[in-house]
C-alpha positions as CSV (number, residue, x, y, z in Angstrom):
1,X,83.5,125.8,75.0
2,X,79.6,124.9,75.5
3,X,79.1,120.9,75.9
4,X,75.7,119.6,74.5
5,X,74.4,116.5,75.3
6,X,70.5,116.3,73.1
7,X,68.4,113.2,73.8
8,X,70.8,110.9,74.4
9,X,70.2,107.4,74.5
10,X,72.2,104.2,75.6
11,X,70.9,100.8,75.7
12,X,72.5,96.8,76.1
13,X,70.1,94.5,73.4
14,X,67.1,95.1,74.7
15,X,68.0,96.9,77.9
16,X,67.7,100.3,78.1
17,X,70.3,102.2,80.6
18,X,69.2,105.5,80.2
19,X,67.3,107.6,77.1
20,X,66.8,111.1,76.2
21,X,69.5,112.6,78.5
22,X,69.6,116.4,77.4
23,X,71.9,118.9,79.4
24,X,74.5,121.5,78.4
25,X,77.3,122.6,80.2
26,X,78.5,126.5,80.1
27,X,82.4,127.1,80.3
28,X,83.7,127.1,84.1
29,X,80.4,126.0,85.2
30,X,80.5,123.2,87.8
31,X,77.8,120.5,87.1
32,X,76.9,117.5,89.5
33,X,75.4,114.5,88.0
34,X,73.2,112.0,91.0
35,X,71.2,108.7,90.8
36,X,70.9,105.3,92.0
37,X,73.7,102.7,91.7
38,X,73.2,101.2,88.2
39,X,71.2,103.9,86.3
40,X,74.4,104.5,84.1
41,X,76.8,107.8,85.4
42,X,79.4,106.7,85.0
43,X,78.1,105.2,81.4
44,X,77.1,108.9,81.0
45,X,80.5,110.1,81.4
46,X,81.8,108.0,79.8
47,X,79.5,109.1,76.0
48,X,80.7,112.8,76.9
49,X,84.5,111.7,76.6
50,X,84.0,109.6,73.3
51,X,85.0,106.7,75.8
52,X,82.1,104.8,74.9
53,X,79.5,104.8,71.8
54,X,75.6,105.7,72.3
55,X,72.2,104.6,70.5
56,X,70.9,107.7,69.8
57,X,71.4,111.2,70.4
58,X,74.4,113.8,70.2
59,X,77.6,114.8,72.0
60,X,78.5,118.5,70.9
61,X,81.7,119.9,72.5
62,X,82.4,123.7,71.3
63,X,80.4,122.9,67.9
64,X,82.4,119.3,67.4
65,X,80.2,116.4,67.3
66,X,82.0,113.7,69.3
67,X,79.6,111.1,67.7
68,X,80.8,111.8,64.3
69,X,84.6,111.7,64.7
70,X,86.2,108.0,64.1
71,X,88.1,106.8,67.0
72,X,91.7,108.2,66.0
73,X,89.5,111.7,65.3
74,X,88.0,111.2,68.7
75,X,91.0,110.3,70.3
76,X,92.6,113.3,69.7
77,X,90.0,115.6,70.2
78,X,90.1,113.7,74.0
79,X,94.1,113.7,74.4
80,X,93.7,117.6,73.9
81,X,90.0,118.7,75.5
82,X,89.3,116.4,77.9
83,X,90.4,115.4,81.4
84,X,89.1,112.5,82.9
85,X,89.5,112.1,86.7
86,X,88.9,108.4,87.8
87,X,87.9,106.8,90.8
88,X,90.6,104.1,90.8
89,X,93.6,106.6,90.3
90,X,95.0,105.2,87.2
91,X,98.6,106.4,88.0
92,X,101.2,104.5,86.1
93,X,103.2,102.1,88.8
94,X,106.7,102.3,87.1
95,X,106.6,106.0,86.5
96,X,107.2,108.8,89.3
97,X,104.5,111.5,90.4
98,X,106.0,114.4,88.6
99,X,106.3,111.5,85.1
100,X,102.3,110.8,85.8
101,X,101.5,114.4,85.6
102,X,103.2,115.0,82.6
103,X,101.9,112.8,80.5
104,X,99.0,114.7,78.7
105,X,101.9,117.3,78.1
106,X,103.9,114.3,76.6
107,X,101.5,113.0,74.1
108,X,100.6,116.6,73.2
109,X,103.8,116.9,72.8
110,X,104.0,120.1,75.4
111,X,106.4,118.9,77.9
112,X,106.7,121.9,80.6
113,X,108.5,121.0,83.8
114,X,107.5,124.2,85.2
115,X,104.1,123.3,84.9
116,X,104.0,120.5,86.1
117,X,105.3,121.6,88.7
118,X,102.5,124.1,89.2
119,X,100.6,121.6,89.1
120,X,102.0,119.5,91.7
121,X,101.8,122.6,94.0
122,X,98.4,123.5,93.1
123,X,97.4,120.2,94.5
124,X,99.6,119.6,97.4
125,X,102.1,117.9,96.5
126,X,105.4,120.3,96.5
127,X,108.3,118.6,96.3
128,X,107.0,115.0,95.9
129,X,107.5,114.8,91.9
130,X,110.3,112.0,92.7
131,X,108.2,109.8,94.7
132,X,106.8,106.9,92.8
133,X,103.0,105.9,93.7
134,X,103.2,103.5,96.0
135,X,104.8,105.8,98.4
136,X,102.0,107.9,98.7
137,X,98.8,107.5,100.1
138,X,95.1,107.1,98.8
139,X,94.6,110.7,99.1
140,X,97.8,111.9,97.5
141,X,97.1,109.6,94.5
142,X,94.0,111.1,94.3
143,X,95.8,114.6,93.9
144,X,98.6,113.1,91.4
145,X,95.3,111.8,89.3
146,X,93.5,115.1,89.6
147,X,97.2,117.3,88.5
148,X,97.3,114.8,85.9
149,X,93.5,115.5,84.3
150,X,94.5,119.4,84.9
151,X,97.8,119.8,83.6
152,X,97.4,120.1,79.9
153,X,94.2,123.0,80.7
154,X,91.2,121.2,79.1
155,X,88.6,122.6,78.3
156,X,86.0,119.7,79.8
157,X,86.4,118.0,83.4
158,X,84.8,114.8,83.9
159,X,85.3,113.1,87.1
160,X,84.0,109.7,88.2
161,X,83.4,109.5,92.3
162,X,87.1,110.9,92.8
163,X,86.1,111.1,96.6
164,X,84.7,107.9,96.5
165,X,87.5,106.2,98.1
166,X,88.4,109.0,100.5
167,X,87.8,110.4,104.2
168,X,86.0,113.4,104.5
169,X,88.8,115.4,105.2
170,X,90.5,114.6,102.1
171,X,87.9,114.7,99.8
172,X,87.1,118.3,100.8
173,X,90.8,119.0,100.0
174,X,90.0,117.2,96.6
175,X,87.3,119.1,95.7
176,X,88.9,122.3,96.7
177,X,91.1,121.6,94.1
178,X,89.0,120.7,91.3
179,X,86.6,123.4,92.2
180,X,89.7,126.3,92.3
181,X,91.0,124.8,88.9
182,X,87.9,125.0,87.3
183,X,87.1,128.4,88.2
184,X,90.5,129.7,87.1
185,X,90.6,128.0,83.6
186,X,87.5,128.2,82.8
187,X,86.8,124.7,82.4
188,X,83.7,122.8,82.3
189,X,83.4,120.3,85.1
190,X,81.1,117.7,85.0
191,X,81.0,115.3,88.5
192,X,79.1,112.2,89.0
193,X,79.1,111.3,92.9
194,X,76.7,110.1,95.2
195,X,78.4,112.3,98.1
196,X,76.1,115.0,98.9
197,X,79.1,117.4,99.7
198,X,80.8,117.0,96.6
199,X,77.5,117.5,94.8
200,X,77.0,120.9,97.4
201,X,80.2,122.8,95.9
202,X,78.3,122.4,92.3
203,X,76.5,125.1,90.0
204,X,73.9,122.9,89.3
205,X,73.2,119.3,90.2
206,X,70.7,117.0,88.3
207,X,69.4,113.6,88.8
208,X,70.0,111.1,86.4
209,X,67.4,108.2,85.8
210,X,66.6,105.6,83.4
211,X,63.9,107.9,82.0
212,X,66.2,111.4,81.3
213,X,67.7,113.9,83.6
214,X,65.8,116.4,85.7
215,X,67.1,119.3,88.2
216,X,67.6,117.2,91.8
């Protein structure tokens, strides 16, 4: 499943972020997005999950265009196509690391211990399902965030920084994961960083400015 961004455009009154932003994204293709602090990359990321609206321009995933779906449309073409890996973790405090996982499975209404469990492996983190998250370390939430994005097999990858907040030793461990689940699903991964070793594992990396994207 192909993701098409065309000419897209995002501005705040009479700011403009960013404008005619055109790339596309081939399934298991690794894509880096780069820039300065403040051109809008996480904004970017953002329009391709239907997180946030645009001013001109389209979002095509395999043929559905994101802009034309109403938010409860939108929000279901996300909860089954899309996982979202964020910088801040996002775990749920009250629920355990195995419970965190399996929540795309949940609201999909897929629950599969087995899995999850796969999951949990895949990433590191055998036999620490029962652990709630403030047990574990920055790293290791990292992991339970990137299981979590994984576990229901979408289609489109977005992550936000996810080794912003790491040391160098884990965030190589991160991406290895990202980059092994990618290949093996097939999945289109699209990365906005500013770390020029995540950005080295990618297909592709392109710069984004105010003006449009270019090759970097």
């Amino acid at each position: 499943m192909t993701l098409k961004v065309e000419s897209l455009a995002k501005r705040y009154g009479d700011s403009t972020v960013f404008e005619q932003v055109s790339l596309a994204v081939a399934p298991g293709e690794f894509v880096a997005i780069v820039g300065e602090s403040g051109v809008g990359k996480s904004t970017l990321l953002n329009c391709m999950a239907g997180l946030d609206s645009w001013d001109a321009g389209t979002v095509v995933h395999d043929d559905v265009d994101i802009g034309a779906l109403d938010g409860e449309a939108r929000a279901l073409w996300r909860r089954r196509q899309v996982g979202f890996v964020f910088q801040a973790f996002h775990v749920l405090p009250h629920l355990d690391v195995a419970q965190n996982v399996a929540l795309p499975l949940m609201l999909l209404k897929q629950a599969d211990a087995a899995r999850v469990a796969h999951m949990l492996e895949a990433v590191g983190l055998a036999g620490l399902g029962e652990r709630l998250p403030q047990q574990l370390s920055g790293g290791q939430l990292q992991r339970v965030a990137i299981a979590r994005a994984l576990v229901h097999r979408p289609a489109l990858l977005l992550a936000d920084e996810p080794t912003g907040n790491l040391d160098p030793g884990t965030a190589a461990k991160v991406m290895e994961v990202l980059f092994a689940q990618t290949r093996e699903h097939r999945a289109s991964l699209v990365l906005v960083t500013h770390s020029e070793a995540a950005a080295a594992r990618a297909d592709r990396v392109l710069h984004l400015s105010a003006g449009g994207i270019l090759p970097a």
